[in-house]
N, C-alpha and C positions, 0 to 999 in steps of 0.2 A: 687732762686740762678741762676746764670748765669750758660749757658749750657757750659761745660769746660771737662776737660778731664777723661773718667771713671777710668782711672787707669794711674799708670805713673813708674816710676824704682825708688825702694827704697833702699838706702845702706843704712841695718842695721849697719853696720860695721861703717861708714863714723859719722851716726847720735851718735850713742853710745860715740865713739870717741873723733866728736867734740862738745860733749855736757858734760864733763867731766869738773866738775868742775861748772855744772850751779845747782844753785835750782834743786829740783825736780817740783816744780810748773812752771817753767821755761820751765824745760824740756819737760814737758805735755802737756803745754801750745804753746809749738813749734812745736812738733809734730801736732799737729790739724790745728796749723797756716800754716803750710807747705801744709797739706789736702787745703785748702781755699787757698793758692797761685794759685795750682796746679789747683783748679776746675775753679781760677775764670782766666785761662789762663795767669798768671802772672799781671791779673791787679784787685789786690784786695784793693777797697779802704781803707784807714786809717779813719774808722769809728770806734769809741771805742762803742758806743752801740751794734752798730752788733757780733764787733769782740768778746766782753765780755759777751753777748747773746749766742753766740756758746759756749763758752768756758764754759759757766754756772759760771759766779765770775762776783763781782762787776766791774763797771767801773775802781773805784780807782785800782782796784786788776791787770785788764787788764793794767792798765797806769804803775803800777812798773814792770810788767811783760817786758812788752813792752819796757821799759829803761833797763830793765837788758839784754836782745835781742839785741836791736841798741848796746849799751858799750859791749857788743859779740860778736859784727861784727856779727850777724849771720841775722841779718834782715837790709834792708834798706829803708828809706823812702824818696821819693823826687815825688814832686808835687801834693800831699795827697795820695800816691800808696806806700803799703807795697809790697817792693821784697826780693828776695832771690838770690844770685847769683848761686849756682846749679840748681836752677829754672828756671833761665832767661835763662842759657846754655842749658837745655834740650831744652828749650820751641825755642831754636833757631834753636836747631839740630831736632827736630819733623818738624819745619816749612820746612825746607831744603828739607827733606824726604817726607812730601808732594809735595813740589812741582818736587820733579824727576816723584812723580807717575800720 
C-alpha cells in the first residue's frame, strides 16, 4: 500500500447522517473505502480487484456497490481515481498546514 496518512478526523455524526438511506453493504463498503482514500492520499486507483480484495466481496459485488456510491454523490471518479469530496478538502487543508511548518 502506498505510505499515506496514519490517521485523519472522522465525523461520526456527518458519516451516519449522510449515509441514511444507503444499503448496509453500501455503507460498510464506504467506510473502508474512505480508510483507502485517506491512506492512499486522496489518490486511490479505481481498481475493482484491489478495491473488492480489501473489501473481501466479489468484483461484481464491488461494481454495484460502487454504482450505488457514484448515484450517492458520495464518491467520484475522474481519470481512473476514486475521490471524495471531504477527502479532497482535508487532504488540502493538511497540505496548507504543512507547508506553514
Amino acid at each position: 500500500m502506498t505510505k499515506g496518512l496514519p490517521y485523519y478526523k472522522r465525523y461520526p455524526r456527518d458519516f451516519i447522517e449522510g449515509t441514511l438511506g444507503l444499503p448496509f453493504e453500501a455503507r460498510g463498503a464506504y467506510s473502508i473505502l474512505l480508510d483507502l482514500i485517506y491512506i492512499n492520499r486522496g489518490n486511490l486507483p479505481d481498481d475493482p480487484r484491489y478495491i473488492s480484495g480489501v473489501l473481501g466481496c466479489s468484483v461484481r459485488k464491488w461494481n454495484a456497490v460502487r454504482n450505488a456510491l457514484l448515484e450517492a454523490g458520495k464518491i467520484q471518479i475522474a481519470e481512473g481515481v476514486i475521490s471524495n469530496f471531504r477527502a479532497d478538502k482535508e487532504e488540502i487543508i493538511l497540505r496548507k498546514l504543512q507547508d506553514k511548518q
